[in-house]
Rosetta silent file (secondary structure, phi, psi, omega in degrees, C-alpha in Angstrom):
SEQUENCE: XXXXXXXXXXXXXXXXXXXXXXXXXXXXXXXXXXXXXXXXXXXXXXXXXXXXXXXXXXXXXXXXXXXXXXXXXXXXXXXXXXXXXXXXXXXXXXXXXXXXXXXXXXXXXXXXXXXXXXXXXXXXXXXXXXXXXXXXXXXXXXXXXXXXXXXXXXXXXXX
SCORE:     score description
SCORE:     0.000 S_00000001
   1 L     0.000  129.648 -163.114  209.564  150.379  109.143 S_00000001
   2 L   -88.190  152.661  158.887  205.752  151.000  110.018 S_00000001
   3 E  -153.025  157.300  172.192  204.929  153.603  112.923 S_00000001
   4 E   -78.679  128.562  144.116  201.863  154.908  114.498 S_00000001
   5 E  -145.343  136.047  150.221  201.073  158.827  114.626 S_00000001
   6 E   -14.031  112.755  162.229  198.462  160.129  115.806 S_00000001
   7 L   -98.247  169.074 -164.705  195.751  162.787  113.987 S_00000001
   8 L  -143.198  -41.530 -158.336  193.962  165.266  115.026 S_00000001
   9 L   -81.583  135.809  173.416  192.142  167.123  112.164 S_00000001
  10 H   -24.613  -53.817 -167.632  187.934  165.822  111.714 S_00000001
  11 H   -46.242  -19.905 -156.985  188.970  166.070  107.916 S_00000001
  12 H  -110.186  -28.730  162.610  191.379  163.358  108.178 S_00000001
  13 H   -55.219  -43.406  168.874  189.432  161.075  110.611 S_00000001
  14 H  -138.676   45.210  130.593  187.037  161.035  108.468 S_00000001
  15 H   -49.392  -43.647 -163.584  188.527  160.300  105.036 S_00000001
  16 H   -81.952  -11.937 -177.087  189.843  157.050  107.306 S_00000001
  17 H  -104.579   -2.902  159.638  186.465  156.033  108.358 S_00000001
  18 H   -63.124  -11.047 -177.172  185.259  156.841  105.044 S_00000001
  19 H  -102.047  -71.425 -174.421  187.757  154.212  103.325 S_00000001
  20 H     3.390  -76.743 -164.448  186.722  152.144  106.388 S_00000001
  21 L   -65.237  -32.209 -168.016  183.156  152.131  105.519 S_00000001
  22 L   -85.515    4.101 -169.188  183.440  151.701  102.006 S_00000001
  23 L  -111.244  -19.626 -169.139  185.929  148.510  102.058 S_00000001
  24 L   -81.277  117.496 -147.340  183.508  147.248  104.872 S_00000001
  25 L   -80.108  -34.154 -142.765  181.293  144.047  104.398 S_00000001
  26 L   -81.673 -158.516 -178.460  179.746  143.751  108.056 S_00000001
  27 L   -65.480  175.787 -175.626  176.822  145.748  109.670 S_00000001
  28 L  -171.706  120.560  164.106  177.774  149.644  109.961 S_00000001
  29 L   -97.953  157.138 -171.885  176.044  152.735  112.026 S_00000001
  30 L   -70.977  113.579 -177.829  176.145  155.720  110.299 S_00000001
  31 L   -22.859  117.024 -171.334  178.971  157.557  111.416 S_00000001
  32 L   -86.025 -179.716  145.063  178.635  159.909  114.436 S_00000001
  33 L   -55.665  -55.591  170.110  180.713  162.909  115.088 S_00000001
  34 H   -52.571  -52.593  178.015  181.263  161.420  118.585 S_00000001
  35 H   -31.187  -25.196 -178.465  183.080  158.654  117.084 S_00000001
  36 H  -131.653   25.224 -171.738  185.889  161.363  116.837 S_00000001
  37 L  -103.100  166.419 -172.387  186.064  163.666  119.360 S_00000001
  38 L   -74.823  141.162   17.107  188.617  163.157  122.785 S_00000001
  39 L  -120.608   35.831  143.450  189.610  161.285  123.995 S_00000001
  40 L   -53.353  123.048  178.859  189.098  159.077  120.859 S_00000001
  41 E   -77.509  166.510  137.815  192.685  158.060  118.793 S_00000001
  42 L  -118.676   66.082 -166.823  193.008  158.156  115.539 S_00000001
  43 E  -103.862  130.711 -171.039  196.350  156.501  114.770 S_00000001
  44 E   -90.242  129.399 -178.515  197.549  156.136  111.057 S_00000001
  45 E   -70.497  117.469  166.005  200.167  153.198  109.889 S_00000001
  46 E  -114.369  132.910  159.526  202.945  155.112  108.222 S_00000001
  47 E  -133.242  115.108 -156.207  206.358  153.743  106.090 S_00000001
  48 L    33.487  -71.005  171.472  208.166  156.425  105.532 S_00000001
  49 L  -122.523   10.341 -176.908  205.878  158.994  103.801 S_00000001
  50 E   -85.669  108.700  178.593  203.405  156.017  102.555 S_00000001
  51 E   -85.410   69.140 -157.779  199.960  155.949  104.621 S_00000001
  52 E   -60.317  -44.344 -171.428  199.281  152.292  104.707 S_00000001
  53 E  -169.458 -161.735 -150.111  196.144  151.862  107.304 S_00000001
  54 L  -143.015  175.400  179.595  194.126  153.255  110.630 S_00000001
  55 L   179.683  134.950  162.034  193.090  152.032  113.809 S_00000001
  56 L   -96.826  174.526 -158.955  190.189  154.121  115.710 S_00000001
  57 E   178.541  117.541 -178.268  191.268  153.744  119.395 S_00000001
  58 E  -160.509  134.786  133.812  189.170  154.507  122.902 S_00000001
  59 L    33.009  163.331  125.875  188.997  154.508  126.599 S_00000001
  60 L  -150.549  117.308  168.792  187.182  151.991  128.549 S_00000001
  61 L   -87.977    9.939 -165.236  186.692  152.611  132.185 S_00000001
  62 L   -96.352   23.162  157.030  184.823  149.614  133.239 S_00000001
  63 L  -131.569   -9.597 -178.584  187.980  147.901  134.602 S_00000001
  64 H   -37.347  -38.626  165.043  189.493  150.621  136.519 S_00000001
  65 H   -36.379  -34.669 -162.144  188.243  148.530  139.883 S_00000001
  66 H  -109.703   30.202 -155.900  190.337  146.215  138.753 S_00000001
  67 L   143.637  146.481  166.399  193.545  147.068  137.333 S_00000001
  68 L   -97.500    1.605  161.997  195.659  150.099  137.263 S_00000001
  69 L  -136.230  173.541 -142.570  196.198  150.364  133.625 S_00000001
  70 L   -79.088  154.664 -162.412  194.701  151.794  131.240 S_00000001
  71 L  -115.895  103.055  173.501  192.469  149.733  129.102 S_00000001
  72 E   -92.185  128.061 -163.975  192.031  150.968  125.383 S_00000001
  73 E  -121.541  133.994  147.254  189.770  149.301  122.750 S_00000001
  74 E   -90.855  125.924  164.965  189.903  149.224  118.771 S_00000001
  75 L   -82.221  -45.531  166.641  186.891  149.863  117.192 S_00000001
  76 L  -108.028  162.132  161.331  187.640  149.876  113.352 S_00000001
  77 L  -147.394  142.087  163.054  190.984  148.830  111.674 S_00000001
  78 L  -139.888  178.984  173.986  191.501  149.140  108.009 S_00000001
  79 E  -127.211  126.471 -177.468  194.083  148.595  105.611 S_00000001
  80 L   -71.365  108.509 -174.410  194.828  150.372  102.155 S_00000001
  81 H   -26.446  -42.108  162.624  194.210  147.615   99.672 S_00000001
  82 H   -73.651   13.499  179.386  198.027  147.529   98.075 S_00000001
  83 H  -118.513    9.583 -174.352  199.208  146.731  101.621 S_00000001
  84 L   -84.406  154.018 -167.078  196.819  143.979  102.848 S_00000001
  85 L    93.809    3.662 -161.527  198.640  140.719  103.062 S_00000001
  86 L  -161.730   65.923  156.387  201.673  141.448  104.024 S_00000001
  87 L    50.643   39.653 -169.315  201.519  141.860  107.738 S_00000001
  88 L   -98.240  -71.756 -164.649  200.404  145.480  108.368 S_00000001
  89 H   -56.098  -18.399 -176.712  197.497  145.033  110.198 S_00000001
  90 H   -93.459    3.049  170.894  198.934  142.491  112.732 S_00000001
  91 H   -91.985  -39.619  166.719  202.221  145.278  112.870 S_00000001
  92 H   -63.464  -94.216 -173.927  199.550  147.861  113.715 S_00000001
  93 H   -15.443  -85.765  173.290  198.151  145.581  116.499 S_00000001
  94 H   -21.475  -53.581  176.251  201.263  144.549  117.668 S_00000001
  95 H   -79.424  -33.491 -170.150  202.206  148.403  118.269 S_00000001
  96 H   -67.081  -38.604  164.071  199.304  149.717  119.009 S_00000001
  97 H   -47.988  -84.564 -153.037  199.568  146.819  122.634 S_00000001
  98 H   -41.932  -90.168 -158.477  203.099  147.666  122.778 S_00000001
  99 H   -84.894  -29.696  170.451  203.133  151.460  122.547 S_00000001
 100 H  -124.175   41.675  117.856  198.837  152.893  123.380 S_00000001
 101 L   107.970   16.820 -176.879  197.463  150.749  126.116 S_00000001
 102 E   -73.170  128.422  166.747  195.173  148.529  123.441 S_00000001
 103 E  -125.435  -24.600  167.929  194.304  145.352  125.500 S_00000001
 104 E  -139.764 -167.447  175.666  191.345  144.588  123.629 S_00000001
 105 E  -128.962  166.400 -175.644  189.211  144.933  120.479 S_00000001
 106 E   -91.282  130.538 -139.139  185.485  145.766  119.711 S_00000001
 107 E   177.432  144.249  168.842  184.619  143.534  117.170 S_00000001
 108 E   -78.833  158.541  171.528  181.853  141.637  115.115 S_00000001
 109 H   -63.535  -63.083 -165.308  181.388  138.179  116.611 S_00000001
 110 H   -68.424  -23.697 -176.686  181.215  135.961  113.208 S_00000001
 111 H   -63.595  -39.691 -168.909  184.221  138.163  112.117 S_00000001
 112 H   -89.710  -26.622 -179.148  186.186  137.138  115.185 S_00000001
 113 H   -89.381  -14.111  149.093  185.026  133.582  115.251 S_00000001
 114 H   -54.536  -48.814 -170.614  186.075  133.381  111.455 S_00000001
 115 L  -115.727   21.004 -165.018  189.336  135.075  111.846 S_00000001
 116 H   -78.501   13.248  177.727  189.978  133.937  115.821 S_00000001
 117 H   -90.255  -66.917 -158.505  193.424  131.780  115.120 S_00000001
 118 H   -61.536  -31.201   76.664  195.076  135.035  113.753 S_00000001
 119 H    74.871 -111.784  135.565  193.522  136.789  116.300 S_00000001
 120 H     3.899  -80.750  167.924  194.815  134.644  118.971 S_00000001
 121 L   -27.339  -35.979 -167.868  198.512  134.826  117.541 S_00000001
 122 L  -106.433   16.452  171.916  198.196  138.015  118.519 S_00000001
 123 L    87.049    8.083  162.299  197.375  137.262  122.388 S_00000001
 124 L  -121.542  128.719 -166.763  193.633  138.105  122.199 S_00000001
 125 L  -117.804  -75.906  173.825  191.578  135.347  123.632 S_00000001
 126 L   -71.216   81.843  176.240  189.208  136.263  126.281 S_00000001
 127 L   -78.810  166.351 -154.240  186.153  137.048  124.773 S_00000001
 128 L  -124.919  132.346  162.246  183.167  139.178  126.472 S_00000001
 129 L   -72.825 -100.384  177.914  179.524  139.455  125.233 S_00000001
 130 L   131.076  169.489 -147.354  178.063  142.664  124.730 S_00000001
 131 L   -87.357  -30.274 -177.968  174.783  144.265  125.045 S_00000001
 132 L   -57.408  110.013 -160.094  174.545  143.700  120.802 S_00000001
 133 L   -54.038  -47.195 -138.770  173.972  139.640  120.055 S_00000001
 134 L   -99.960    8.753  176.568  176.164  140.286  116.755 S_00000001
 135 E  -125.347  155.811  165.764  179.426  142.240  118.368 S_00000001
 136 E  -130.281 -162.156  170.847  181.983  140.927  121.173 S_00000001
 137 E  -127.503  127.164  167.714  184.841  142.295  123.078 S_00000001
 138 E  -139.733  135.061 -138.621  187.800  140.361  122.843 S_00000001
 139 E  -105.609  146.373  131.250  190.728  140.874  125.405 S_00000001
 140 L   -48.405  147.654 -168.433  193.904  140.099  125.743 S_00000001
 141 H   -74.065  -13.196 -178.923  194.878  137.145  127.773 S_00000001
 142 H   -67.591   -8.791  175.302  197.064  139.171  130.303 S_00000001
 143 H   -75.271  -13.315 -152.253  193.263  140.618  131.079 S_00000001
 144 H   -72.066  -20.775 -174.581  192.078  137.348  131.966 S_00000001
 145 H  -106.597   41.449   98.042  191.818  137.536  135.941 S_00000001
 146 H   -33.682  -57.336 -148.798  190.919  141.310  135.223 S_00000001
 147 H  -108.993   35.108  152.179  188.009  140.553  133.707 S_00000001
 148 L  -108.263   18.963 -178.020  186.562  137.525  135.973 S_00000001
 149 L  -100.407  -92.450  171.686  187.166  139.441  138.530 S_00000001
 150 H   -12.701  -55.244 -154.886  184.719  142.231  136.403 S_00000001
 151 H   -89.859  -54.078 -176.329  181.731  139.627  135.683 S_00000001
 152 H   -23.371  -64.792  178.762  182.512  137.889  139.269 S_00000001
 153 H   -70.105  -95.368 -158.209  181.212  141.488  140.752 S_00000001
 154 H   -24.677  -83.912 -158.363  178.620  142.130  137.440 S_00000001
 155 H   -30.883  -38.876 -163.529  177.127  138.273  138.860 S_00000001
 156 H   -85.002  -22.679 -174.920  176.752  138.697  142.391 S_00000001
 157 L   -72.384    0.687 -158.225  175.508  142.293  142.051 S_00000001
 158 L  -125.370  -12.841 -177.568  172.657  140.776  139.302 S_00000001
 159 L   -92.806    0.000    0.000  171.841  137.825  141.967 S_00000001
């Protein structure tokens, strides 16, 4: 049975963004410090003492107008290569909604429009642009009158 727990030490954050980076095909900034300091997560997939995959995990506060809960975005997810296929990362998702407050993800756009069925399956749908052409934000759908609400207020205040 997979569970999330939480790390704490630099060292171990970043061994995980170091597997991250090196399994990763897309575009990549060079790793910051900031990337791991609070109130950035770091939660690790475990079955039983086996340390299957990651999720980075952070804040947003740019809905708080709107909504009383809290809205947490993943920026990386990875998976340890003898577990991919066999439903980790969408068990990680799945808990990480369920159990830390993730309603959406950070994402590259061709990644998400490539992989947006499974995606989907997994209740996120309403994507967001960003100030970067080649990343989006994509939401969960229980966000959706959250975040027209959000750009309703961005529009009229830009007219």
């Amino acid at each position: 049975m997979v569970k999330l727990k939480q790390i704490g030490k630099l060292a171990d954050k970043l061994k995980w963004m170091g597997r991250f980076r090196k399994s990763y095909s897309g575009g990549l900034r060079p790793i910051n410090l900031k990337m791991c300091d609070d109130p950035i997560r770091f939660l690790v997939a475990v079955d039983g003492d086996k340390e299957l995959g990651f999720i980075r995990m952070y804040p947003t506060d740019g809905f708080t107008p709107y909504t009383n809960e809290d809205v947490w975005l993943i920026g990386e997810g990875y998976v340890k290569p003898p577990y991919r296929g066999k439903g980790v990362l969408r068990e990680i998702l799945t808990l990480a909604v369920r159990d830390h407050c993730v309603k959406g993800l950070h994402i590259e756009t061709s990644r998400f429009e490539t992989l947006e069925a499974y995606y989907v399956t997994l209740g996120f749908t309403q994507v967001c642009a960003t100030d970067d052409p080649m990343m989006s934000y994509v939401f969960l759908s229980s966000l959706k009158q959250v975040i027209c609400a959000a750009n309703d207020d961005q529009f009229q205040q830009a007219a």
